[in-house]
C-alpha positions, 0 to 999 in steps of 0.5 A: 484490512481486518475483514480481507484476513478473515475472509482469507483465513476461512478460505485457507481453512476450506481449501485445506479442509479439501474444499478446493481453491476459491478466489477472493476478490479485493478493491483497492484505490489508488490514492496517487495518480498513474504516474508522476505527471498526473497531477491533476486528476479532477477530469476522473475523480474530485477532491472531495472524493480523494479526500475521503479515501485519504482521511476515512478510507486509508486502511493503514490509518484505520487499522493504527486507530482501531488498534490504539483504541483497543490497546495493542498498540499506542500512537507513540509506536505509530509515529515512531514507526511513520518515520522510521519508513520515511526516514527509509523512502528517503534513504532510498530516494537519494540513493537512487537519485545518486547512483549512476546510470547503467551502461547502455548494453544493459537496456534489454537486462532482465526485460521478459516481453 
C-alpha cells in the first residue's frame, strides 16, 4: 500500500509540475470467488495459493503490522476497529436482509445500458 501512495505521490507532483498525466498501473487479487456460488475455486488456483495472499500478501494485515512495529498505532486500535466494521457489514447485512422487495415497476430504475 505504501509503495502504490508514492508512486502516485510522485506522479501527482510531475502532472502538477506540467509533466502531463501518467497512468499508473495496480494489481490487485480477489481473495473470494466471482460471485457467491464459486465455492470451490481449485480448478483456477490452489489453496496454498489462497493462502498465501490471505496470510502473506493481505495489504490491510501488512500495513496494521508494519504500523504496529513502527509505533503509530498498537493492536489494541486494530481489533477495535475490525470489529467495529464487523459490527457495521452485519449491521447491514440484516438490514438488507429485512427490508422489502421493491415494486416491480421499479426493475428498469437507475438501469444505464
Amino acid at each position: 500500500m505504501r509503495e502504490v501512495f508514492k508512486s502516485a505521490e510522485a506522479l501527482v507532483r510531475e502532472a502538477r509540475a506540467g509533466g502531463g498525466p501518467s497512468f499508473l498501473m495496480c494489481r490487485t487479487y480477489r481473495q473470494r470467488g466471482h460471485h457467491v456460488g464459486d465455492v470451490d475455486r481449485s480448478y483456477y488456483r490452489s489453496k496454498d495459493e489462497e493462502r498465501h495472499w490471505a496470510d502473506d500478501r493481505d495489504p490491510l494485515k501488512n500495513l496494521a503490522q508494519a504500523l504496529i512495529s513502527e509505533g503509530v498505532a498498537d493492536a489494541v486500535a486494530f481489533d477495535r476497529l475490525e470489529e467495529e466494521v464487523r459490527t457495521q457489514i452485519q449491521d447491514g447485512a440484516r438490514f438488507a436482509i429485512a427490508a422489502p422487495y421493491p415494486d416491480s415497476s421499479e426493475v428498469a430504475t437507475d438501469v444505464y445500458a
